[in-house]
C-alpha positions in Angstrom: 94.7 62.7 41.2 93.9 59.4 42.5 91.7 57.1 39.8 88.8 56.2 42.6 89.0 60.2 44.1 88.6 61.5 40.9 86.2 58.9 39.9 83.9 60.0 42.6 84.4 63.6 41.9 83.0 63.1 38.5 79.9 61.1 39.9 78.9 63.2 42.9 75.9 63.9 42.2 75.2 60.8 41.3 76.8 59.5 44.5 74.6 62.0 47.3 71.4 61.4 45.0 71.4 57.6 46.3 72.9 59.1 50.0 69.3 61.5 49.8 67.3 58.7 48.4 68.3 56.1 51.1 68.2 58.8 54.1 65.0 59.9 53.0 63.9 57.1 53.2 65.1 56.3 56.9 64.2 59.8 58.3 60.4 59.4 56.8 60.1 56.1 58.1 61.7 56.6 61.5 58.8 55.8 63.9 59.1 52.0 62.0 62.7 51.6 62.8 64.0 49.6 66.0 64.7 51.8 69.0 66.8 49.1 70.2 68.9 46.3 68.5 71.2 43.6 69.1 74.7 44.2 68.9 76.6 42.5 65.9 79.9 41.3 66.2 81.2 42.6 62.6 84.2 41.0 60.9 87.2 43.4 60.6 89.2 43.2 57.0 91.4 45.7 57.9 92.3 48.9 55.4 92.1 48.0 51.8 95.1 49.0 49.7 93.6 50.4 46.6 90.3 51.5 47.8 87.0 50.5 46.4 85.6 54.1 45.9 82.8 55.9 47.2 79.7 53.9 45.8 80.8 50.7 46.7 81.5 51.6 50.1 78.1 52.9 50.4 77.2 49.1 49.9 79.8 48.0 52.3 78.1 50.2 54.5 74.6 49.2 54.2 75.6 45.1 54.5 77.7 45.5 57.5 75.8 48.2 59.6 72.5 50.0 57.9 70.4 47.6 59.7 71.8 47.5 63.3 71.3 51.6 63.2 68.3 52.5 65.9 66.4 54.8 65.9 68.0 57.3 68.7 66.1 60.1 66.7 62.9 58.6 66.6 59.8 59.6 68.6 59.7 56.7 71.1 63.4 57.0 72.1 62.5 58.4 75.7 66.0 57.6 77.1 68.5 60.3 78.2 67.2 63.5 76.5 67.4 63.4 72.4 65.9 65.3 70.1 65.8 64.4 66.6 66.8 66.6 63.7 64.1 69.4 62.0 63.5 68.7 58.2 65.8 72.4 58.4 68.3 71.0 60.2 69.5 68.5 58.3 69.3 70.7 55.0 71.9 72.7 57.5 73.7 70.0 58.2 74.7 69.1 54.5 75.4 72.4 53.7 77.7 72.7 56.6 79.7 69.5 55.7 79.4 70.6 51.8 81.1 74.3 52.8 83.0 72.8 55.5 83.8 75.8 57.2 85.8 76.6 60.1 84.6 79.4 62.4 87.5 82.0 63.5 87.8 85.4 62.6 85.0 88.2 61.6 88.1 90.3 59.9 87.9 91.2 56.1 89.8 88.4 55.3 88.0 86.1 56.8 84.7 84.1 55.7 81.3 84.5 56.4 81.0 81.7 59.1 81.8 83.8 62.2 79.1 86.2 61.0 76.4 83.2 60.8 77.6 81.9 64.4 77.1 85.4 65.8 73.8 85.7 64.1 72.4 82.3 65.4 73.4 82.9 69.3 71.1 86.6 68.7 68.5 84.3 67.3 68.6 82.1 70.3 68.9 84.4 73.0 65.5 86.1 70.8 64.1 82.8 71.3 64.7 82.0 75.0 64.0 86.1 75.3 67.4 86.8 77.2 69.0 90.2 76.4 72.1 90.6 74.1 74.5 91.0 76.4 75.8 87.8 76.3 78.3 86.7 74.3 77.8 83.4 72.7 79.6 80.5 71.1 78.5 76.9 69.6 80.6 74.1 71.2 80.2 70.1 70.9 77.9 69.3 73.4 76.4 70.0 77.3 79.7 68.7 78.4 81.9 71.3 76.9 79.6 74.0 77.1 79.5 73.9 80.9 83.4 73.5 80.6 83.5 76.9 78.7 81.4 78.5 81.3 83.0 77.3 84.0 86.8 77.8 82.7 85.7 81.1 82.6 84.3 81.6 86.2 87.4 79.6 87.6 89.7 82.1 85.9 87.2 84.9 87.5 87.8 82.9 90.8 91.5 83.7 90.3 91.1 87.5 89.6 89.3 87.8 93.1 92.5 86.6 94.4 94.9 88.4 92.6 95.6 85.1 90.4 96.0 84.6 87.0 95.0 80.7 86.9 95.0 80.5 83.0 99.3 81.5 82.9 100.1 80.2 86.0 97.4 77.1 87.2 95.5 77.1 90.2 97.1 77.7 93.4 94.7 77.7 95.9 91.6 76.0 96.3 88.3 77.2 94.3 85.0 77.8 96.4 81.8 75.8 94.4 78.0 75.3 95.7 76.1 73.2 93.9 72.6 71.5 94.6 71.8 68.7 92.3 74.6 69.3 89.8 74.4 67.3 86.2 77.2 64.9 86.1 78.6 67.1 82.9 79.7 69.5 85.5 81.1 67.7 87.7 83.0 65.9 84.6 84.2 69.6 83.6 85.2 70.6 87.3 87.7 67.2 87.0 88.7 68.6 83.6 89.6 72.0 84.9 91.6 70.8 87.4 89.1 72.1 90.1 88.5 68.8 91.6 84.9 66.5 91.1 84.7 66.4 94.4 85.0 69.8 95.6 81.4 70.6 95.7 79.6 71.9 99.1 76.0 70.3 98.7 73.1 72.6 99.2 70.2 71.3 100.6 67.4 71.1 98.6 63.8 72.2 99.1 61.2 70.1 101.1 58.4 68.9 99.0 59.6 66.1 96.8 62.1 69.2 95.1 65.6 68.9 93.7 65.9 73.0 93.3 67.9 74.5 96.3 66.8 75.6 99.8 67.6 79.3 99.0 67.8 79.5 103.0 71.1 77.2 103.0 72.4 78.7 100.4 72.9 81.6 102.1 73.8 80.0 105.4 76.9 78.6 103.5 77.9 81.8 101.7 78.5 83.7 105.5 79.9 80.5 106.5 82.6 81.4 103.5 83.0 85.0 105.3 82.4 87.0 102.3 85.0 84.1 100.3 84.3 84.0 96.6 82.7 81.0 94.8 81.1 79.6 92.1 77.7 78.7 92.0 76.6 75.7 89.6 72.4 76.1 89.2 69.8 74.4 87.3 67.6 74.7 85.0 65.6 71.4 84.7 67.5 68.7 86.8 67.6 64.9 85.4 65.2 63.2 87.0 62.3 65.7 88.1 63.0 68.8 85.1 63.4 71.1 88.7 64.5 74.4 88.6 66.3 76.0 91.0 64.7 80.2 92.0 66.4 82.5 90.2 65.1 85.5 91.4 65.9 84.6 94.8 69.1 83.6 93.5 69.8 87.0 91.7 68.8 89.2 95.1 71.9 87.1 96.9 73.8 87.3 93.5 73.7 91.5 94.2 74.6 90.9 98.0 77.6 88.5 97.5 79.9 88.2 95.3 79.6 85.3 93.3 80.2 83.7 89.5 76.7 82.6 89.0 76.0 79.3 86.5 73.1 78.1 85.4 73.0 74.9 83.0 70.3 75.1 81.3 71.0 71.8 78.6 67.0 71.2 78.1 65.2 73.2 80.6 66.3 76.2 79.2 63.7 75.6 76.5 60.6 76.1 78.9 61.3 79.9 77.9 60.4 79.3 74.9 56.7 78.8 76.0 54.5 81.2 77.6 52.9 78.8 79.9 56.2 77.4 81.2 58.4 80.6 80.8 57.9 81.4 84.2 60.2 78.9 85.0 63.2 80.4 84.0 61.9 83.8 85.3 65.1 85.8 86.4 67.8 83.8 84.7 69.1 86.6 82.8 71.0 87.7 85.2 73.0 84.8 85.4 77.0 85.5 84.5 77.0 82.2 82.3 74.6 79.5 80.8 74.1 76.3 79.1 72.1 75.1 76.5 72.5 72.0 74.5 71.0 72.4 71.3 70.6 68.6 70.1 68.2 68.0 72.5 65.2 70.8 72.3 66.1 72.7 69.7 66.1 69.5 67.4 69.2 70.3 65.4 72.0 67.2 65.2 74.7 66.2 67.7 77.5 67.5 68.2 75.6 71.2 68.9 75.5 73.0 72.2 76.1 76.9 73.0 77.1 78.7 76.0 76.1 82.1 76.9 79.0 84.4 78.8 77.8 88.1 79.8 79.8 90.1 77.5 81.5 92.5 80.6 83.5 89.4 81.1 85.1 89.0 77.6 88.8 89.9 79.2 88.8 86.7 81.3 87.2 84.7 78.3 90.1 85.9 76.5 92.8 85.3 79.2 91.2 81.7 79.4 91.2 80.7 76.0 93.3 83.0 73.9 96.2 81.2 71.5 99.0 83.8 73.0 101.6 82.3 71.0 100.7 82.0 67.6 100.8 85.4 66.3 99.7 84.7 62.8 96.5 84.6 63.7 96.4 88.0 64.3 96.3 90.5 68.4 93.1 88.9 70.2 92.4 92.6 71.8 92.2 94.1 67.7 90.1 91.5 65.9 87.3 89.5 67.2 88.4 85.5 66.8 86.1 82.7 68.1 89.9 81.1 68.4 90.6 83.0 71.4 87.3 83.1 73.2 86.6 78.9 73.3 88.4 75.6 73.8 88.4 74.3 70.2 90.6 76.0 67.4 89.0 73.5 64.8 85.5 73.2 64.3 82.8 72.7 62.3 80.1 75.3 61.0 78.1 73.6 63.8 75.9 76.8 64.3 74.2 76.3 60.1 71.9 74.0 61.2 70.6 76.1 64.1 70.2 78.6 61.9 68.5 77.0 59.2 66.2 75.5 62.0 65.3 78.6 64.2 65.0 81.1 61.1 62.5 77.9 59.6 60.1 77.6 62.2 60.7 80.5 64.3 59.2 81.2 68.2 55.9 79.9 67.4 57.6 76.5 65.7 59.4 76.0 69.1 56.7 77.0 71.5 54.5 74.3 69.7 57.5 71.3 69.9 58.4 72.3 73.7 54.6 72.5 74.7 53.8 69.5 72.7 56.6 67.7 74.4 55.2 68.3 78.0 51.9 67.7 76.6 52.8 64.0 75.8 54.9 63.7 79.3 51.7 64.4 80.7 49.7 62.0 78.9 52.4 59.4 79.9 52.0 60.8 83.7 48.2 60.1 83.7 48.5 56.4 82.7 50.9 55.7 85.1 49.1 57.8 88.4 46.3 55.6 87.4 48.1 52.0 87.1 48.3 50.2 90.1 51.5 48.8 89.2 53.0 51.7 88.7 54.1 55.1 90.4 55.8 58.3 90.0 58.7 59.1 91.8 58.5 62.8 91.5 55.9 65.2 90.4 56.5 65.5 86.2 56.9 69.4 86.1 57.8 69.7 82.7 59.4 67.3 80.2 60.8 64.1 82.2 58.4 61.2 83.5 60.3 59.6 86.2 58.3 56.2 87.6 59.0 52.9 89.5 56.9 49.7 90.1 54.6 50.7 93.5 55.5 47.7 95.3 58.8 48.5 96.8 59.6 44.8 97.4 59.8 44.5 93.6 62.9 47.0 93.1 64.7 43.7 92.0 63.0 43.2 89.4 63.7 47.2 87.6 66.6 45.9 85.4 64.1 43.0 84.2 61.3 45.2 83.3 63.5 48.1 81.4 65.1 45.0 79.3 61.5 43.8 78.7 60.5 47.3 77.7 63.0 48.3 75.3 63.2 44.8 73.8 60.5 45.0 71.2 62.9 48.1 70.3 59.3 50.3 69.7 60.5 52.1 72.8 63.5 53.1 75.1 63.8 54.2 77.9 66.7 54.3 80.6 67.2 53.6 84.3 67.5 55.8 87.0 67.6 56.4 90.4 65.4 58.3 92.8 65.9 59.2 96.2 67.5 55.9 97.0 64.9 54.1 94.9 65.5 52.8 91.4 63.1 53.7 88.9 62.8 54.3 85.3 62.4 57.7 82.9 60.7 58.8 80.0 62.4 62.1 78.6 60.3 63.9 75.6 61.8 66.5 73.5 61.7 64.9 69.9 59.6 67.0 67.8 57.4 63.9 65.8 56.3 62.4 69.0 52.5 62.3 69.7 49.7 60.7 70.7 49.9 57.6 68.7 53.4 57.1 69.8 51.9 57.3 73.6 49.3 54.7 72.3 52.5 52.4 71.7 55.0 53.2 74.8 51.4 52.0 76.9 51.0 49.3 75.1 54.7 48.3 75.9 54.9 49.3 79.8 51.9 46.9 79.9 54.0 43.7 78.0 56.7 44.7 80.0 54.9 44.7 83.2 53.0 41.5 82.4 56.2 39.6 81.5 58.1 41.0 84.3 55.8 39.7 87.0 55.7 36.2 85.4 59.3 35.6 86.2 
């Protein structure tokens, strides 16, 4: 064995005591750290030749980049939509690197792993309240979940024609309807070979909405004359948190025929509260959905799921199935995760899910999602009554989406984001609205509260204040 290897092998313990003691440290004091920092220009050395073993690359570490870290997970980092990881879910997390296991087959040879995936999508789809007739699987992110889903709806595309798209590629053109789509779809429709731009837009509903006009929709399903297609839904849109009607959706998903998606990434989660719930009302009769767990459910990157209905499992199989590598065993005898999603390799990613949900339970995730619309809505009060300030769209859930009220100051919305996130006590991104640029505050992390308000007001008023100087 190598000297340094085995070195660290004898000190391990030693070695992820001062890993726990320096992490602990970081993830107690997180509302302290920079949300924001300036890039550093490091000096490359390229790969030593002997090594310098595990502790003093630890040190290595902490001069060249410990201190230009921000703090994505913290409670004031309000851009895109980031959670930050449960006290649980980083005890999952180090178990799942520690066991490094990968997730394939529930036969008697195989490990425990695919019976703990299994057992976390049941404890989701308890959590959200959806039936268990989905079929499940944990996947890397939003991205690849609505990939999974849709992968699976194009090959159901096929089968209406009499196609096999997964042996033979697509031949013919593939029917989608889509409102306010996220751009992950539209990324996974380019991956799929379906096209990005092979979307028929559906109107949306009047009243400041991005959830579709349910009376367009079906005026461009005739106009398909009784065509299949995919429909891309949503469950809390970008900007506004909209959700499209699903009930309305399900009584023309039982006239027409139809692969109904919904991506849910971080709206999904208002079912996990009985005063928002009724958002989502319907949605189990979706064919496929989306969920991205490092955002709501608080667990770390690199963790989404997807939820198929299982009377589809034959074309999850024909999509995904490894048909020419017979040692790992027939897909139609033995259940294999291999052969029913895109990745062969991958982590134990559903541990820390696990260790989370089975930790703090419904009630745990009720109070972080209602707590998390609570503070949007503390942010949505200072800004109605600012007169510098106003929102674009109504916050209906989680997202605070806002612009500076004098519209011959749009100029100036790159200068006052810059001015806000400079301090790095806050960060928020840029957006745009309608045609109008703007700026938006997303809240799922699970420490935020009222203090952390106190400080994001205090900034938007530096950051106006300086902004209007220059």
């Amino acid at each position: 064995m190598n000297k340094l290897l085995e070195e660290d092998f004898n000190n391990f313990d030693q070695l992820l005591q001062k890993v726990a003691i320096q992490g602990t440290a970081y993830f107690k004091n997180i509302d302290t750290e920079k949300t924001t920092l300036p890039v550093l220009n490091t000096i490359y050395e390229g790969l030593n030749k002997e090594g310098i073993g595990g502790l003093n690359t630890l040190k290595l570490f902490n001069k060249k980049f410990k201190d230009t870290i921000v703090a994505s997970s913290g409670p004031r980092y309000l851009g895109y939509v980031v959670g930050g990881s449960t006290p649980a879910a980083v005890i999952g997390d180090w178990l799942t690197t520690i066991y490094d296991q990968n997730p394939q087959t529930t036969s008697a040879q195989g490990d425990v792993s695919v019976q703990i995936e299994q057992e976390t999508i049941k404890l989701l789809l308890d959590l959200f309240a959806l039936p268990h007739n989905f079929l499940g699987g944990f996947v890397s992110g939003a991205t690849m979940s609505n990939f999974t889903c849709l992968a699976v709806a194009r090959q159901w595309f096929g089968k209406q024609k009499g196609k096999d798209f997964a042996k033979n590629g697509i031949s013919i053109p593939i029917n989608i309807l889509s409102a306010v789509p996220h751009s992950s779809a539209i990324k996974s429709l380019s991956m799929l070979g379906i096209g990005s731009t092979n979307v028929s837009k559906i109107k949306v509903e009047e009243g400041n909405r991005e959830s579709i006009d349910i009376n367009d929709l079906e005026q461009k399903i005739k106009a398909l004359d009784n065509q299949p297609f995919i429909l891309i839904s949503s469950a809390g849109t970008v900007n506004s948190a909209d959700f499209d009607n699903f009930e309305a959706i399900n009584t023309l998903h039982k006239k027409y025929n139809f692969w109904w998606h919904i991506d849910g990434a971080f709206g999904a989660f208002a079912g996990c509260s009985p005063k928002y719930k009724h958002l989502v009302k319907g949605w189990e009769n979706a064919d496929s959905i989306t969920i991205d767990c490092h955002k709501w459910l608080n667990v770390p990157y690199d963790s989404a799921v997807f939820f198929i209905k299982e009377k589809l499992n034959l074309l999850q199989l024909q999509t995904f199935q490894n048909s020419n590598a017979p040692y790992l065993g027939d897909p139609l005898e033995n259940f294999n995760y291999l052969n029913f999603l895109p990745e062969n390799s991958r982590r134990l990613r559903a541990l820390p899910a696990w260790f989370s949900l089975v930790a703090y339970g419904i009630d745990g995730y009720k109070d972080i999602v209602e707590n998390s619309v609570k503070m949007a809505q503390m942010l949505d009060e200072y800004i109605t009554q600012n007169n510098e300030l106003i929102l674009l769209t109504p916050t209906r859930l989680n997202n605070v989406c806002f612009s500076l009220k004098d519209k011959n100051k749009q100029d100036k919305i790159p200068l006052f984001i810059t001015e806000l996130n400079k301090e790095g006590k806050v960060y928020m991104t840029p957006t745009v609205y309608r045609n109008t640029k703007g700026v938006r505050a997303s809240f799922v992390n699970w420490r935020t509260n009222k203090k952390d308000i106190t400080v994001v007001i205090t900034e938007i008023e530096r950051a106006l204040k300086t902004t209007y100087q220059h």
